[in-house]
C-alpha positions in Angstrom: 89.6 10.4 -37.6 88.2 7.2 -38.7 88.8 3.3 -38.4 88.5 0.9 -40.8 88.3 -2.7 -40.7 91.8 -4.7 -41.9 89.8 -6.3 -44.7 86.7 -4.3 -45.6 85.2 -6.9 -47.9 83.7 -8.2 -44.8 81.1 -6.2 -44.5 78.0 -5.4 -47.1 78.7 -1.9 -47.2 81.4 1.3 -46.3 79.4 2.4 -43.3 79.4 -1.0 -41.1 83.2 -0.3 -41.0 83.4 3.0 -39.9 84.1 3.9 -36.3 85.3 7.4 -35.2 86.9 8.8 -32.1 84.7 10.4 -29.9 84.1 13.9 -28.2 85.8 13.0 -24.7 89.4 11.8 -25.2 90.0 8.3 -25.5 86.9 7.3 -26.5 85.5 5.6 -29.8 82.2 5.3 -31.5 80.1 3.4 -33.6 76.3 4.0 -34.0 75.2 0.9 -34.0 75.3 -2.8 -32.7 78.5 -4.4 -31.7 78.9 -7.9 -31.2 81.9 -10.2 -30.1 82.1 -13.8 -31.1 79.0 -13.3 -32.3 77.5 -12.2 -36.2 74.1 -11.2 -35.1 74.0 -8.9 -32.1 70.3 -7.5 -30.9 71.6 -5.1 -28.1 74.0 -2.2 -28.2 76.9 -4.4 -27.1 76.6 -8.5 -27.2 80.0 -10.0 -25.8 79.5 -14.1 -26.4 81.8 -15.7 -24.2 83.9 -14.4 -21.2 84.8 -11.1 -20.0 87.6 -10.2 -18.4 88.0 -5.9 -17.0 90.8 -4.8 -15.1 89.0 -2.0 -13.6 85.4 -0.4 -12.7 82.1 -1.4 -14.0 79.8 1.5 -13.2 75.6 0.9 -13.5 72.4 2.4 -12.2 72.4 0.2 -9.2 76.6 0.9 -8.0 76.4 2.4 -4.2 78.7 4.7 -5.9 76.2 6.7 -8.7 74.1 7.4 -5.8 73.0 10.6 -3.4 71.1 10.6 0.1 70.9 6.6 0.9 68.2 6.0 3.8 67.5 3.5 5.5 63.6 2.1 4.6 60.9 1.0 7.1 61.6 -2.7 6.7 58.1 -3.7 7.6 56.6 -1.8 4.8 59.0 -3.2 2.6 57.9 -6.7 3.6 54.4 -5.8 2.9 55.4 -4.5 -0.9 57.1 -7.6 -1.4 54.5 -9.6 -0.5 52.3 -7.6 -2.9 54.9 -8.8 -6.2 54.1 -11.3 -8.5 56.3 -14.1 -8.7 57.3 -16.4 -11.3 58.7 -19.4 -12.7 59.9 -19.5 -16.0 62.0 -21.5 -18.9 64.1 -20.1 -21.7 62.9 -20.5 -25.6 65.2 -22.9 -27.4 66.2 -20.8 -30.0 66.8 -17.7 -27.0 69.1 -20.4 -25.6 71.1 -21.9 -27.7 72.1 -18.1 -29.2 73.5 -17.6 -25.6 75.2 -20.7 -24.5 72.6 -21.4 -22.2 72.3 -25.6 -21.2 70.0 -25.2 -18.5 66.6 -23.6 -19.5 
């Protein structure tokens, strides 16, 4: 089962069109680089603008993909911290105005 775009003179070749339902129900896929409101995506998934989701965002760092949660010895904590190098930085001009980014 395959999608293809409504006019597929937009892209330079068959392939950038095709997307194809994936292994788990109700999924799709496309091997490749996806961007929204945007013609030159350089991650996986570029959305330029807002987002809105009307349910869960899972990632790495959500309370909820996670096992056995202890509590730390704050003090050594501290003393890693305190080991970290921090940093001030500003964005490159070109990095900037491909996000939407005023204040560098």
């Amino acid at each position: 089962f395959f999608f293809e775009a409504s006019n597929p003179g937009q892209f330079e070749n068959d392939s950038d069109a095709l997307w194809q339902r994936g292994h788990v129900p109700e999924t799709i896929v496309y091997h490749g680089r996806v961007g929204i409101n945007t013609d030159a995506p350089d991650e996986a998934l570029v959305v330029c603008g807002n987002a809105k989701v009307m349910g869960r965002v899972m990632h790495p760092s959500d309370s909820r993909a996670k096992q056995n949660i202890q509590e730390v010895d704050t003090n050594e904590q501290l003393r890693r911290i305190t080991q970290m190098r921090l940093v001030e930085y500003d964005y490159r001009p070109e990095f900037a105005s491909v996000m939407g980014i005023k204040n560098t």
